[in-house]
C-alpha positions in Angstrom: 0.0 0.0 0.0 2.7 2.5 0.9 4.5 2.5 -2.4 1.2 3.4 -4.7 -0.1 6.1 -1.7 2.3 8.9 -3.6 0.5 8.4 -6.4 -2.8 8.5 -5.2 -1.6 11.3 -3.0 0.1 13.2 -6.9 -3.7 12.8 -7.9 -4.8 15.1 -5.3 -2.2 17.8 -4.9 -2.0 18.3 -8.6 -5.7 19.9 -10.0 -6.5 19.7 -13.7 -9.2 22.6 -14.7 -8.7 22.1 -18.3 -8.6 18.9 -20.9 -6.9 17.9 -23.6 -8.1 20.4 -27.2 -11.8 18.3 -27.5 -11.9 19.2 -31.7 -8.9 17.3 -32.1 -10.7 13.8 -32.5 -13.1 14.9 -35.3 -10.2 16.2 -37.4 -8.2 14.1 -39.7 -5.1 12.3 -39.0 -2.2 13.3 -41.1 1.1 10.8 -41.4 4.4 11.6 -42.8 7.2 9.1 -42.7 10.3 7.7 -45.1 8.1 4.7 -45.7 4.8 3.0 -45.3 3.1 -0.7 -45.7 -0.8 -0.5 -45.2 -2.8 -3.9 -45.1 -6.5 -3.0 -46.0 -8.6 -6.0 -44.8 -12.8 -5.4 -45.6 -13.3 -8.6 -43.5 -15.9 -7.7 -40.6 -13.5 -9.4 -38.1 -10.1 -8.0 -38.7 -8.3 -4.9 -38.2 -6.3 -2.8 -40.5 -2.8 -2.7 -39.9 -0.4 0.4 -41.1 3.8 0.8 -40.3 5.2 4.0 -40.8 9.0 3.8 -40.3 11.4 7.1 -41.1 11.2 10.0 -39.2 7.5 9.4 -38.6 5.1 12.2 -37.8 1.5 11.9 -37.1 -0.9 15.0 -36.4 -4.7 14.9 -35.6 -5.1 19.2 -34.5 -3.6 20.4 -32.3 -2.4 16.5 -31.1 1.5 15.5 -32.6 3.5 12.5 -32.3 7.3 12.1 -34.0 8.6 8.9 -33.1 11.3 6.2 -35.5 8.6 3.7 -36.5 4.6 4.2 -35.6 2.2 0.7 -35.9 -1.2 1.5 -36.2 -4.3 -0.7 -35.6 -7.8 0.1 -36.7 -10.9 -2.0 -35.6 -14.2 -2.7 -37.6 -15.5 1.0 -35.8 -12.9 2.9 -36.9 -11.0 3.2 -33.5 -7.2 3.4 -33.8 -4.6 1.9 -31.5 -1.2 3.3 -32.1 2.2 2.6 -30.8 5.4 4.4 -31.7 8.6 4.0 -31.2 12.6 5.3 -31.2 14.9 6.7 -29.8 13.1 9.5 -27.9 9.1 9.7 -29.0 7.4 13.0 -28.2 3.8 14.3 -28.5 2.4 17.4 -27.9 -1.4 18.5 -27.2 -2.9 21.7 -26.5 -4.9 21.9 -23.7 -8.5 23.1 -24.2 -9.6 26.8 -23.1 -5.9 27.5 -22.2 -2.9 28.7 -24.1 -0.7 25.7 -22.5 0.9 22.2 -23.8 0.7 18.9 -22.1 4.0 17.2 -23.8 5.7 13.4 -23.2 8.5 11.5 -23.8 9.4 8.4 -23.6 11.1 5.1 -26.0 7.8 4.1 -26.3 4.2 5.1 -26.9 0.8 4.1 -27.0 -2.0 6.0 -28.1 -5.6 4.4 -27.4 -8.2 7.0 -29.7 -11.1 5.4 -28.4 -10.5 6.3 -24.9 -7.9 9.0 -25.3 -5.1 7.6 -23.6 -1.7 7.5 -23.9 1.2 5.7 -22.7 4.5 6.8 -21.9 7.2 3.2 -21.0 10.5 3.9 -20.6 12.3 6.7 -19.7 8.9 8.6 -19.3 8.6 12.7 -19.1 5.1 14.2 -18.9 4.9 18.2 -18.5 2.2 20.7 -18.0 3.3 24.1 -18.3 6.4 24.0 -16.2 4.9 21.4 -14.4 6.9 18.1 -14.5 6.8 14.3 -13.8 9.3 11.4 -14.4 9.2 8.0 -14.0 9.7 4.5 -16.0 5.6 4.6 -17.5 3.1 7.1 -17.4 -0.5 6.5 -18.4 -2.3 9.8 -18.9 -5.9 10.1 -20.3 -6.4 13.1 -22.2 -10.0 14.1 -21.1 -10.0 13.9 -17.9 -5.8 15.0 -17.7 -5.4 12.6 -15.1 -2.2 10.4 -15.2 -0.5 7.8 -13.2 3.3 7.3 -12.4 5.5 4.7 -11.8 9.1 4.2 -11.3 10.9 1.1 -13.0 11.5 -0.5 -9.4 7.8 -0.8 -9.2 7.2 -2.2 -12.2 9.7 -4.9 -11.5 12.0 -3.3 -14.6 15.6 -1.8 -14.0 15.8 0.1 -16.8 17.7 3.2 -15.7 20.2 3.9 -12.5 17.6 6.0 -10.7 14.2 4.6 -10.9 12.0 6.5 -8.5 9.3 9.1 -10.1 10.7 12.8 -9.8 7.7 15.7 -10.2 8.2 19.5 -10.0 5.2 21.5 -9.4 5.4 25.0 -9.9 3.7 27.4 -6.9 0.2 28.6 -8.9 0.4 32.2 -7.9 4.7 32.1 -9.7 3.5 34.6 -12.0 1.8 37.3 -9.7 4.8 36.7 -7.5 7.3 37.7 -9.9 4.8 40.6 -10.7 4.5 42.5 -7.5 8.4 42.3 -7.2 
């Protein structure tokens, strides 16, 4: 119990007021990469399967994710499961009603459309603003902007030296601080 309390307690000291840009799921997905295999299947019971590999880019809005090599599922409704992959993948989303980012990194990705999730394993970075977490996987859902950390000890993976989850959380009145000096 005492090693998932901190974060639980990260969920509570660390308010979302705004979610993830809501247009950017009825807006077209653009992919740009050095190459690309696409296996169209009309059967009722299979998914489509598309690899991107090359300096892979994928934008939907305001949402972008540049990673080496991008797989990309898509069921009989149209949902879309993708996972990328490299040396460092990054994605980038506007947050809705504010002028701010949420942006991740990580080795690998997984994006989950139909529930607006993504997954951050290995080597994970999530920041808000100048708000920052770290840890070995973070699981973030992009309506509600709540996420989960975990360091690599937990997870029963030693994948870096120092596997506990760092955060930095900026004080919320920084700016009207620096203001009145």
């Amino acid at each position: 119990m005492k090693k998932h309390s901190f974060v639980y307690l990260l969920f509570f000291i660390i308010p979302f007021s705004a979610f993830a840009e809501r247009s950017d799921r009825d807006k077209p997905i653009y992919l740009e990469a050095d190459r690309a295999t696409v296996e169209d299947i009309n059967r009722k019971d299979s998914t489509r399967v598309s690899v991107f590999t090359g300096n892979v880019i994928l934008t939907q809005g305001t949402l972008r994710i540049s990673a080496d090599k991008i797989v990309i599922k898509e069921d009989i409704n149209g949902f879309r499961h993708a996972t990328a992959t490299g040396n460092l993948v990054s994605f980038r989303q506007k947050r809705d009603g504010v002028d701010e980012y949420v942006e991740g990194w990580s080795k690998r990705v997984e994006y989950d459309n139909k529930i607006d999730k993504i997954e951050l394993f290995k080597q994970a970075r999530l920041r808000r603003g100048e708000d920052e977490v770290n840890g070995d996987y973070i699981s973030y859902n992009m309506n509600s902007e709540f996420f989960q950390v975990i360091g690599s000890h937990e997870r029963g993976e030693q994948t870096d030296t120092d596997n506990r989850v760092r955060i930095i959380i900026q004080p919320k009145n920084k700016s009207a601080e620096s203001s009145s000096e």
